[in-house]
Every structure is written in C-alpha cells, then in structure tokens.
N, C-alpha and C positions, 0 to 999 in steps of 0.2 A: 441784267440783260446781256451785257459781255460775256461775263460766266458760261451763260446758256450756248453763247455763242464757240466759245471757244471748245466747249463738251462735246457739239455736233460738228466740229470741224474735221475730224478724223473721220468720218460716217461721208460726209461731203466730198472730200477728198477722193474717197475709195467710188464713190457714186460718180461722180467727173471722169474716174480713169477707165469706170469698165464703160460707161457713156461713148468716149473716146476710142475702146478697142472696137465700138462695136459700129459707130459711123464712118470708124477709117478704113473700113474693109478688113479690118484683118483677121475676123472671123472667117472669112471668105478663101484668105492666103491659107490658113490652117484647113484646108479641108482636106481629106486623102485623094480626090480628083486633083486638085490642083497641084497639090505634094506629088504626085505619081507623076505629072505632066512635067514636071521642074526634077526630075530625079539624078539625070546625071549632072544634071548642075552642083545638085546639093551633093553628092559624092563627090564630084573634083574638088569643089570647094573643101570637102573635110580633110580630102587628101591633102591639100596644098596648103591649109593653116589648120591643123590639128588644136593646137592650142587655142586659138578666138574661138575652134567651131563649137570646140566644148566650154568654154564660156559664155559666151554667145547663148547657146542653149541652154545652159543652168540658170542663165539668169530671166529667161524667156519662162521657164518652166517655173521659178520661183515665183515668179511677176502672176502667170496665170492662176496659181493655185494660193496666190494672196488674196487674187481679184475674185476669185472663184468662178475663173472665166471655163465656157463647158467645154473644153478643149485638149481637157487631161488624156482621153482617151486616143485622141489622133498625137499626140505631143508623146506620149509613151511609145506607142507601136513607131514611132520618127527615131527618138532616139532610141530603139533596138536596132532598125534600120540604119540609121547613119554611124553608130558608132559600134557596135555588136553587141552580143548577150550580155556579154557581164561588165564590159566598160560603159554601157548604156544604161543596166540596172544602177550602176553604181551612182553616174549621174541622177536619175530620175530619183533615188531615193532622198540623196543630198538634196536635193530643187524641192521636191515634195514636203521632205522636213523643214526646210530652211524657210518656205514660202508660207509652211500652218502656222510657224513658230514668229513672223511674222504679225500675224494677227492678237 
C-alpha cells in the first residue's frame, strides 16, 4: 500500500500545482488583455532589474511547460515583447527545454 502510494505521489503533486495555477487566477494574469493593460509596467520593470526579469521569467516559463499549463503561447509572444528577438528566443528555448527535461 505505501509503495503504491509513494509511485502516485509525483502524479499528485503535479495535479495540486496546475489545480493551484488555475483557482489562483493566474491563468487570468497570463492573458494578452491583461498583459497589454500592465505593459508599461512590465517594461520599466525589465528596464530597472534586467537580471530578476529574465529570471523571473525563465523560471515562469519552465514551471508552465512542466505543468503543461496552456499558456505557452501568450508567455512566448511576452518574452519577445519584453525582452527582444533573440534575447527572448534565447530564454524561451532554455525555459522550454529545461521545463520538458523536467518531466
């Protein structure tokens, strides 16, 4: 019985946290309405701590595409936006790999 238990603990786990993204609002925060409404925020912000924003973000982007939260699409077209083409691609790749590699 332990056994069994401890097998499906990881399965559990993952079921708890996307449970958790999805009654805390924060599918809601990710939307491109809301993103567009919050925009020069999220640019000062990047401006004025560069280093957190893009950690911050990779570990947002790893987190969702572990949970397999459906938010890859708005979280890509984010970080192109907040950080530009190719230092944006470069994160989302790293987050995206780091997040499958994950599982």
């Amino acid at each position: 019985m332990k056994k069994n238990l401890i097998r499906w603990l990881p399965l559990l786990v993952i079921v708890i946290l996307i449970g958790g993204a999805w009654t805390s609002g924060l599918m809601e925060q990710l939307s491109l309405e809301s993103l567009k409404a919050q925009r020069g925020q999220l640019l000062d912000f990047v401006a004025a701590h560069p280093v957190l924003s893009v950690t911050a973000f990779m570990g947002l982007y790893i987190t969702a595409v572990a949970l397999s939260l459906p938010v890859a699409t708005v979280l890509t077209l984010l970080g192109g936006f907040l950080f530009g083409r190719w230092l944006g691609t470069a994160i989302i790749v790293l987050g995206a790999t780091a997040g499958a590699s994950l599982l």
